[in-house]
N, C-alpha and C positions, 0 to 999 in steps of 0.2 A: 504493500500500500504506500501510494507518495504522501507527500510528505504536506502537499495541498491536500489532498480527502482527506487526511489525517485530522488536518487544523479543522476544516467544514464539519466533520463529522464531529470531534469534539465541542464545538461553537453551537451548533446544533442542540445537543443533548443539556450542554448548559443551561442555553437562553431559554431552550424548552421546557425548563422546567423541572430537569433530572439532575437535580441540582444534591443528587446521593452521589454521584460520581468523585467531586471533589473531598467531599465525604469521606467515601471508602478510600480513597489515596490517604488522607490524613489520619486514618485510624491505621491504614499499612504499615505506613513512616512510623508511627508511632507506638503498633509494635514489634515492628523489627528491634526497635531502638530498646525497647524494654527487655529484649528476648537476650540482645547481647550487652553483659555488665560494661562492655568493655567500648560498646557503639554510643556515637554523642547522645545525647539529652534533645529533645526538641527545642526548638526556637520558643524564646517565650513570646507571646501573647505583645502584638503593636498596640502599644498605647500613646504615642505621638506620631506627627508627621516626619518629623525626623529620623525615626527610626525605619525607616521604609526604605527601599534599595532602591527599586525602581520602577517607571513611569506603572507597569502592569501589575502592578499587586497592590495598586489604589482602588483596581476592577472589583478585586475581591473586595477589600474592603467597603467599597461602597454599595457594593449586593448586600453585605451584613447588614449594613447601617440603615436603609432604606426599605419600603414598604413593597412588596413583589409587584406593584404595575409602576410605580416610581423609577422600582432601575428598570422594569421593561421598558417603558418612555426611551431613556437615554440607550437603553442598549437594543433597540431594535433596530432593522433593518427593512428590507422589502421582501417581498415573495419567500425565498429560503435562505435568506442573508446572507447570499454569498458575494455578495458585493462590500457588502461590509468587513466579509473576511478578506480579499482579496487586495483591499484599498491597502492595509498592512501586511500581508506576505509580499506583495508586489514588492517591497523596498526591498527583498530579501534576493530577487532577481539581478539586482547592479549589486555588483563588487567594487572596494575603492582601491585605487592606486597608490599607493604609499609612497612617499618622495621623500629622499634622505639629502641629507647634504645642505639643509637649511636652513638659517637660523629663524629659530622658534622661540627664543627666550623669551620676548615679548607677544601677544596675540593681541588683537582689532575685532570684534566681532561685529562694531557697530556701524550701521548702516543706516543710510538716507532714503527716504520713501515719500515719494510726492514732496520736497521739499521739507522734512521732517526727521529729523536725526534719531532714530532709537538706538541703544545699547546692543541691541539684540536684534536678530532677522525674525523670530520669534514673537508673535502676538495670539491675545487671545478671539479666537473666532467667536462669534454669534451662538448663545444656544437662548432656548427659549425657556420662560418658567421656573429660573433655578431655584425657586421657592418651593418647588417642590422636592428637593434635593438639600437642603437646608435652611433654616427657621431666616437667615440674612441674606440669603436671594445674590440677586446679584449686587447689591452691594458689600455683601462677604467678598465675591471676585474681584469688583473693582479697588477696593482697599488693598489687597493683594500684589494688583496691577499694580498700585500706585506706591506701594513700598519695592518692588521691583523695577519699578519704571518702562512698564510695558503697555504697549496699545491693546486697548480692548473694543471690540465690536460691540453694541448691543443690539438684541432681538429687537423688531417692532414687539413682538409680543413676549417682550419680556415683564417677569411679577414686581418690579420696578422702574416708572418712566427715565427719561432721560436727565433730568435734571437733580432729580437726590444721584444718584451713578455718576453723571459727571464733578458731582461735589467729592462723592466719597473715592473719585481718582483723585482727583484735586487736578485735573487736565482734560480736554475735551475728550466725547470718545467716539468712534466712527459710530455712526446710525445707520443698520440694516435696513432694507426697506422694504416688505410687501405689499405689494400696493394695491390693492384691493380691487375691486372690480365698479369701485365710485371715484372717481378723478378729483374731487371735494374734497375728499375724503384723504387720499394720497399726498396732495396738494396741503393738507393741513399738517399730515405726518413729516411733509418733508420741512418746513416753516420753523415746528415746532422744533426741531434738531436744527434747526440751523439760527434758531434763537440761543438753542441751548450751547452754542458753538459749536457742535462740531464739525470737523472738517473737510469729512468724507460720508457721501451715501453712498449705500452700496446697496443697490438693486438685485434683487435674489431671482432668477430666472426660472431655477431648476424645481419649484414646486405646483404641482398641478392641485386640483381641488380635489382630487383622492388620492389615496395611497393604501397598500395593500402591507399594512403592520401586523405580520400573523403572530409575532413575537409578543408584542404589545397586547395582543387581543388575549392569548393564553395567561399573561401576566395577569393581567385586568379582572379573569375568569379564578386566580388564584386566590387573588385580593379581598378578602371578606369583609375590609371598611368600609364605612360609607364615605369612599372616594374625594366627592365634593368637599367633606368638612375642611380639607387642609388645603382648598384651591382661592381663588380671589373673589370674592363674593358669593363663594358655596358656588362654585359655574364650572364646568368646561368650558365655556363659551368662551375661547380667548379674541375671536374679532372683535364681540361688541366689549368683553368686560378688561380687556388689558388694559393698563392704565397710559399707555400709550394714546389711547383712543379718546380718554377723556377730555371732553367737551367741545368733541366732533359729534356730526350727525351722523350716526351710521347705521340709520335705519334702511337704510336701500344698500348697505353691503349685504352680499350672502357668501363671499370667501374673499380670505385676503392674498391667495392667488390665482388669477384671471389667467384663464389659457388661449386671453388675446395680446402676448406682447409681442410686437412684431417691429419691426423697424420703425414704423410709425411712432408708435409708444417710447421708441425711446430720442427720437426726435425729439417729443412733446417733452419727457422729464427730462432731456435736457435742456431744455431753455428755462423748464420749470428751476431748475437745482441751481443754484449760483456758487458752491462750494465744489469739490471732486465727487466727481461720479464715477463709482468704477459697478462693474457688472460682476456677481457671483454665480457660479453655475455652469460656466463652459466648459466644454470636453471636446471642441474640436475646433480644430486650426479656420475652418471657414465661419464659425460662430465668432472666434477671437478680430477676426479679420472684419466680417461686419460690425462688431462692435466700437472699433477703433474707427472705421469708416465714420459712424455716428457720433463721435467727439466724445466717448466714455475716456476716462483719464487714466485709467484701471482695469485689468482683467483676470478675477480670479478663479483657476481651475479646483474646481468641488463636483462633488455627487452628493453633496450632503450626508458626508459621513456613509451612503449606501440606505440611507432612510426612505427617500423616495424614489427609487428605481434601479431595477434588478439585472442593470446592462452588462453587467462582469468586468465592466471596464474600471480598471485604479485609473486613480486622479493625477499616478507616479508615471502609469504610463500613456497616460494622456497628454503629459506637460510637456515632452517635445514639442510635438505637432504644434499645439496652442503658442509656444516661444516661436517656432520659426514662422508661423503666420503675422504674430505682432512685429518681428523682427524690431525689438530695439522701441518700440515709436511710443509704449508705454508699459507700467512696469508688469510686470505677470508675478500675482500670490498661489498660495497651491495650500489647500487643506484636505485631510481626509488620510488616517488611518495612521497618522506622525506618533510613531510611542518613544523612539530615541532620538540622542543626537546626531548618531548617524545618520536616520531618516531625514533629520534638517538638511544636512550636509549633503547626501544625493540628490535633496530637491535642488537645493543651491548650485549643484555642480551641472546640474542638467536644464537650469537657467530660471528657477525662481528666486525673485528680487527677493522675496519673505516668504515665512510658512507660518502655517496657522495651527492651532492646536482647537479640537470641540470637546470630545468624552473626556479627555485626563483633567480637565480642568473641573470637570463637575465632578468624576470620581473623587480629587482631592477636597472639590468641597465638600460632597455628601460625606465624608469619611473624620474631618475634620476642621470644617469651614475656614476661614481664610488663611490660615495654616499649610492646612492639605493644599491649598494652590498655588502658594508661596513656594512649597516643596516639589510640586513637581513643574512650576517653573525652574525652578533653582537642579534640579534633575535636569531636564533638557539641558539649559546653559552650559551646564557642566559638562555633562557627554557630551556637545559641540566642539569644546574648547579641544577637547580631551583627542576628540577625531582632529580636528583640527592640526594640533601640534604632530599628533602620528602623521598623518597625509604629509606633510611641511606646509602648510598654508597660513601663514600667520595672520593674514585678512580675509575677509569674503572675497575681496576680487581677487585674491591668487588663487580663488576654487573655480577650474576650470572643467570644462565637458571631460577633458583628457584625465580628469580624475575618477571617472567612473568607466565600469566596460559592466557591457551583458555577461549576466553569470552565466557561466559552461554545468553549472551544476543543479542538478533536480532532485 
């Protein structure tokens, strides 16, 4: 069996529900370890962030930590999530090149983005409702960011608006934007972020007004709360109840993604946007290429984590294409399935400006609120650095394409 059905099939049985699997491994380990006087003692029991190795065993932890349709939310996928799995084994198919002979004593990790200096190539992407993942939402994340000094996305439909979030960065933050199927309505969401300073919208393409979340739906069927009590107004309903939304009319939205956006549309918000506009959601070199046509200032390759559509395409092996189509003329970000620094580093090498991180950031907070995200930012940086010095690359611009090759190995 390779080493791909391996990963699916375990992913599978996890998210499914057969969540006895991890189980009986840790009752093995544990008594193997009993059986010989002479075999270690088991790991004690994580009770900080800091104690944590790395990016994936925040996963576990926040399954612990959270209510069974809570992590199925964030760890769903589409149809058989294998899209979801693929988004990170794919990084596992480039191999890096290792360059000796160069001084490394000092390392650069930081980079300029739309005119914007960050520390890091490294921000946090768009998730939605982190209030459901801990009691401080997303301003446990932004607090985070902002003792890190890293850019954060926020959802439209996230359980905090835009202006407590950009307080508790203490710096603006890029605004996601679904824009709903009332142009009133869009038009007021894009105003309000652009009162609130930020400096970037970023228009999300890649969601249709269904999706086929079978992960979610078995969580959901697990769940014996009643749901609503820990949501924003006792609702699902995040178009009309997010607080993004307040005091718009949005009695004539019925989804906050329309599966009219055509060149037209994005004509019209850009004249609408007076800030950077970049577009989220492309996966291919003639999408990247009309978007830049249309004056977007940004082009970021996403599947959305694998949440809405079952294309088997990673976002790793997408991001060629999407670079040589832009060629140079604006910057290309890339999220979807980044657990290590090395992940960073292949994306970088193979020509994204930045990367983005969605699930480790709400593991960390589910797990430990703004702690946990502190830590697995601080994880990423570190195994950046770390790949860095080994490669010889002591800046992002010395990580070139010539530092990655297609793996020979399956």
């Amino acid at each position: 069996m390779n080493r791909s059905r391996l990963q699916r099939m375990t992913r599978r049985a996890v998210l499914g529900g057969l969540v006895i699997l991890p189980v009986v491994a840790a009752r093995s380990l544990a008594d193997t370890a009993q059986a010989s006087r002479a075999g270690p003692r088991p790991p004690p029991p994580v009770t900080t962030a800091d104690q944590v190795v790395n990016v994936m065993e925040f996963e576990a932890l926040a399954r612990a930590a959270l209510p069974p349709a809570h992590f199925g939310y964030i760890a769903t996928g589409a149809d058989d999530d294998l899209t979801v799995v693929r988004n990170h084994d794919a990084f596992s198919h480039y191999e890096i090149r290792a360059r000796r002979f160069v001084d490394v004593s000092r390392l650069d990790a930081s980079r300029s983005v739309l005119g914007a200096t960050w520390p890091t190539p490294i921000y946090l992407s768009a998730v939605s409702s982190q209030r459901a993942f801990h009691p401080d939402g997303e301003l446990g994340t932004a607090r985070a960011a902002r003792t890190r000094s890293m850019l954060m996305m926020l959802s439209t439909v996230a359980s905090t608006a835009v202006e407590p979030v950009t307080e508790a960065r203490g710096a603006p933050v890029w605004q996601q934007l679904y824009p709903t199927d009332d142009w009133a309505v869009t038009e007021g969401l894009v105003r309000r972020a652009e009162r609130a300073g930020s400096p970037a919208i970023v228009l999300t393409v890649d969601t249709m007004p269904s999706r086929n979340n079978e992960t979610l739906t078995r969580a959901m069927k697990a769940d014996s709360r009643t749901c609503t009590a820990c949501h924003i107004n006792n609702s699902h309903d995040r178009i009309h109840k997010a607080p993004m939304f307040d005091g718009l009319d949005v009695s004539r939205v019925t989804t906050h993604a329309p599966p009219n956006i055509t060149p037209a549309f994005l004509d019209r918000l850009r004249a609408l946007v007076s800030v950077k506009l970049l577009v989220k959601g492309v996966v291919t070199g003639e999408d990247a290429a009309l978007a830049v046509a249309h004056g977007v200032d940004g082009v970021i390759v996403s599947n959305h984590g694998g949440r809405n559509e079952e294309t088997l395409r990673a976002t790793i092996d997408c991001l060629p294409e999407v670079v040589a189509a832009v060629d140079g003329r604006v910057p290309v970000l890339l999220d979807g399935g980044v657990r290590r620094g090395t992940d960073v580093f292949k994306a970088l090498a193979l020509g994204a400006t930045a990367v983005g991180i969605g699930r480790p950031q709400v593991w960390g907070l589910a797990a430990f609120g703004q702690p946990g995200v502190e830590a697995v930012i601080d994880i990423l940086n570190r195994e950046l650095l770390q790949i860095m010095r080994q490669a010889g690359t002591p800046t992002l611009a010395s990580i070139t394409r010539e530092h990655v090759v297609a793996s020979t190995w399956r």
